[in-house]
C-alpha positions as CSV (number, residue, x, y, z in Angstrom):
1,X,-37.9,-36.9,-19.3
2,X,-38.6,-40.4,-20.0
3,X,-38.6,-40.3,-23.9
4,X,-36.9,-38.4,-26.6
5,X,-38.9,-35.3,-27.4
6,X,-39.1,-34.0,-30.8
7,X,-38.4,-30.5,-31.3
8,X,-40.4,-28.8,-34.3
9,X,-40.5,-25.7,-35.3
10,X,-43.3,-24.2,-37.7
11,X,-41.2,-21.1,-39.6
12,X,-41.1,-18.5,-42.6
13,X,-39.5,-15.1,-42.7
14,X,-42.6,-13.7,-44.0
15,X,-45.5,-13.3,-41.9
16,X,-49.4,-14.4,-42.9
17,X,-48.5,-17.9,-44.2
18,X,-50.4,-19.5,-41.5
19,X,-47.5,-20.4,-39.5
20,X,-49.7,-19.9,-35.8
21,X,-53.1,-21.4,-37.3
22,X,-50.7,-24.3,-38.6
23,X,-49.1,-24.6,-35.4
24,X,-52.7,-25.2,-33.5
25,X,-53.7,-27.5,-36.0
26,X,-51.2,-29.8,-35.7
27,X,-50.7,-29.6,-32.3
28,X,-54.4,-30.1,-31.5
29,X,-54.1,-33.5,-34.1
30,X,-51.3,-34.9,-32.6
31,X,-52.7,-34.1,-28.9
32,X,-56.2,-35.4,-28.8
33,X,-56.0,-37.5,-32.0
34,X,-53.5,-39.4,-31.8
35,X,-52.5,-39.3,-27.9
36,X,-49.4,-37.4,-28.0
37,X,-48.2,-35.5,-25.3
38,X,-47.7,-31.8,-26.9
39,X,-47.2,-28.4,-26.5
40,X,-46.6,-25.1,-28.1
41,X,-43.7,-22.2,-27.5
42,X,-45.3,-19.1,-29.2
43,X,-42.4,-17.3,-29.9
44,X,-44.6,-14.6,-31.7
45,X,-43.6,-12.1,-29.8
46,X,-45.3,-9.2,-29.1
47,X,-48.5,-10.1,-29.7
48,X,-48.4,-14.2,-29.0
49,X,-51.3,-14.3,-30.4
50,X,-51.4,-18.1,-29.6
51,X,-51.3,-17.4,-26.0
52,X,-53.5,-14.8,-25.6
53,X,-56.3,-17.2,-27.4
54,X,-55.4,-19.5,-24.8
55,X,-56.1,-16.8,-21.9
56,X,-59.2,-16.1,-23.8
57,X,-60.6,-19.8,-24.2
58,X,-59.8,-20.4,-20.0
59,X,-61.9,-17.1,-19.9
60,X,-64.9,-17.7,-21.9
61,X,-65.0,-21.1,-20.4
62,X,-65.2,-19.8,-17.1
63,X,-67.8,-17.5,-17.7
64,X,-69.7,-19.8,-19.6
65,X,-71.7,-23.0,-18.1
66,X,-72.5,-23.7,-22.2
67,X,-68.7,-23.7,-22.2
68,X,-67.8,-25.8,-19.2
69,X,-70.3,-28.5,-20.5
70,X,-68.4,-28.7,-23.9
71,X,-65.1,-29.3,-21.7
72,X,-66.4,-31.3,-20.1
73,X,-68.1,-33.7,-23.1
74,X,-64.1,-33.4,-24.5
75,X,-62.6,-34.8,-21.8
76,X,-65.1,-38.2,-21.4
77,X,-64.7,-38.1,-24.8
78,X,-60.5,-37.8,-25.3
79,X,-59.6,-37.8,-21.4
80,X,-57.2,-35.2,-22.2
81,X,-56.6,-31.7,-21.0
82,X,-55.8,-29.2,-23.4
83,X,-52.0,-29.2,-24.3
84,X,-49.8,-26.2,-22.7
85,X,-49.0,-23.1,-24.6
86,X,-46.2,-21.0,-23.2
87,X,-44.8,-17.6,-24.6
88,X,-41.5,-16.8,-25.1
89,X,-39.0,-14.9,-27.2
90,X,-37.3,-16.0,-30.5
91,X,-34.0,-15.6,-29.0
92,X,-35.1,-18.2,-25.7
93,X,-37.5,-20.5,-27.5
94,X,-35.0,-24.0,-27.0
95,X,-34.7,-23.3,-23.7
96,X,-38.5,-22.5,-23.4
97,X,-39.0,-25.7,-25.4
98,X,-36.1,-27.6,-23.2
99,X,-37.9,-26.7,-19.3
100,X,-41.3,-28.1,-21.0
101,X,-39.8,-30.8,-22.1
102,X,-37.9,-31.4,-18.7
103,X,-40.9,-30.9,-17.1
104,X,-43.6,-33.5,-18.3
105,X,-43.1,-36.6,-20.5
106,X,-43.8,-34.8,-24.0
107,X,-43.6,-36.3,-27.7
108,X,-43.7,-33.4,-29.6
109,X,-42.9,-29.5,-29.1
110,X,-44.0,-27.3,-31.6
111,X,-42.1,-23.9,-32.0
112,X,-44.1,-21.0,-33.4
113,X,-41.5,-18.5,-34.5
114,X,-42.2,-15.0,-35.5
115,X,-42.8,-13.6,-39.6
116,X,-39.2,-12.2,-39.4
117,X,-35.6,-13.0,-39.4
118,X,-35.0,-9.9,-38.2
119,X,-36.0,-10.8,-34.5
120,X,-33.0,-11.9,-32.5
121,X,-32.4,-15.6,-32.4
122,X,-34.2,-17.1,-35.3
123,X,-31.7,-18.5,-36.7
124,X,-30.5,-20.3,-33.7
125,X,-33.5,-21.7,-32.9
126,X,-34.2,-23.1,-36.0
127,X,-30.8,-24.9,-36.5
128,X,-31.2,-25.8,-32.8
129,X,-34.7,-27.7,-34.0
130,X,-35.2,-31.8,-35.1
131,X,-37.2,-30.4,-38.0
132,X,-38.6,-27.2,-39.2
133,X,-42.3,-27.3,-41.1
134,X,-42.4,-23.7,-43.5
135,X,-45.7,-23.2,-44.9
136,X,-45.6,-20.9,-48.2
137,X,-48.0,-19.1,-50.3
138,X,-48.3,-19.3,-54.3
139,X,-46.7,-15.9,-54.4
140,X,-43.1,-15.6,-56.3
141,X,-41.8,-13.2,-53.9
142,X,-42.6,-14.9,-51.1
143,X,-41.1,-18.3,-52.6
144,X,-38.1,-16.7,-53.8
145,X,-37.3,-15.4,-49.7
146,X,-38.2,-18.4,-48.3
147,X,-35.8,-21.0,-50.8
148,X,-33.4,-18.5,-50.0
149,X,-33.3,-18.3,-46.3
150,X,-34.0,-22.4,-46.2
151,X,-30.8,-22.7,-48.3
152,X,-29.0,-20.2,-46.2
153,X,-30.1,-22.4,-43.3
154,X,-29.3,-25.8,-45.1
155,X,-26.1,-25.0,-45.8
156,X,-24.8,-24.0,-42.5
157,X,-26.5,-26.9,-40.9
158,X,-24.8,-29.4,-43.2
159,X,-21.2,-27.4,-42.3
160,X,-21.6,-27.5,-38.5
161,X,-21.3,-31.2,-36.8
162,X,-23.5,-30.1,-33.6
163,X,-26.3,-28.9,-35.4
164,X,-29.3,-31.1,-34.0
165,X,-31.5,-29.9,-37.6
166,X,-32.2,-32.8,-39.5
167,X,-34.4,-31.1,-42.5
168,X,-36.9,-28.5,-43.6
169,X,-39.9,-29.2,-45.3
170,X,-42.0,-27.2,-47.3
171,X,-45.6,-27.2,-48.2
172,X,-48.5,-25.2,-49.9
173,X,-50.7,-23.3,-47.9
174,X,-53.7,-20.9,-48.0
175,X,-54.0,-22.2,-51.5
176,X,-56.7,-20.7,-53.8
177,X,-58.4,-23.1,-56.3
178,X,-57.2,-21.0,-58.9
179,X,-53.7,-20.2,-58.2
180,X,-51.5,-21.2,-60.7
181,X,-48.7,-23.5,-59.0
């Protein structure tokens, strides 16, 4: 590893706020946009939905010579292959995020954690982040778990001196024109 990756992990203890679309989106704009070298941990676990879109994307393209031509009009286009997406657990997602890292010359790693501080290892991999991006929704409950559990998060980072976590930063998502903010 010739650079300093940057470990990011896209989190909220309540599932549908976008957290795996978000985590796509970004990656995809910092990969073929703006030339980053970038990859994903899906950390979604059972499902990892992320993942499995990726199995189906190689499959369809496969099967498809529509398909292949798009790929191929992307890459003389970007001359970039698609960034990797590897699954893992919550409780191993640094480590996944450390052998990627280890293995290529990558700027950015996102981490897509699960809807749940209940699954094992959360917590430590979000301390054990640079930053940690938490999508909300315009919904009070929701708002109200996820201040909580940041400041629960905050707090312990600030006591602990080895706590790589520099901030986390909260945004508005899956807004409707006529929530009420």
């Amino acid at each position: 590893m010739s650079k300093e990756t940057l470990f990011v992990a896209i989190s909220n203890q309540k599932g549908g706020v976008g957290k795996s679309a978000l985590s796509v989106v970004l990656a995809s704009y910092f990969h073929f946009e703006k030339g980053l070298n970038v990859a994903i941990v899906d950390c979604d676990s059972p499902q990892h939905s992320l993942v499995r879109m990726r199995e189906r994307d190689k499959k369809a393209v496969s099967n498809s010579a529509y398909y292949r031509q798009l790929i191929k009009q992307q890459w003389n286009q970007v001359q970039k292959k698609a960034y990797p997406i590897v699954g893992s657990t919550a409780e191993k997602a640094r480590e996944a995020a450390d052998a990627i890292a280890a293995s290529g010359d990558y700027d950015l790693i996102f981490v897509d954690l699960p809807g749940t501080v209940e699954s094992t290892g959360v917590f430590r991999t979000i301390v054990n982040m640079d930053y940690v991006l938490t999508p909300t929704v315009p919904d009070l409950i929701v708002m109200q778990s996820t201040l909580s559990f940041a400041t629960t998060v905050l707090d312990y980072a600030k006591s602990q001196k080895d706590v790589p976590l520099k901030d986390i930063i909260f945004f508005w998502n899956r807004l409707k024109k006529r929530s009420n903010t």
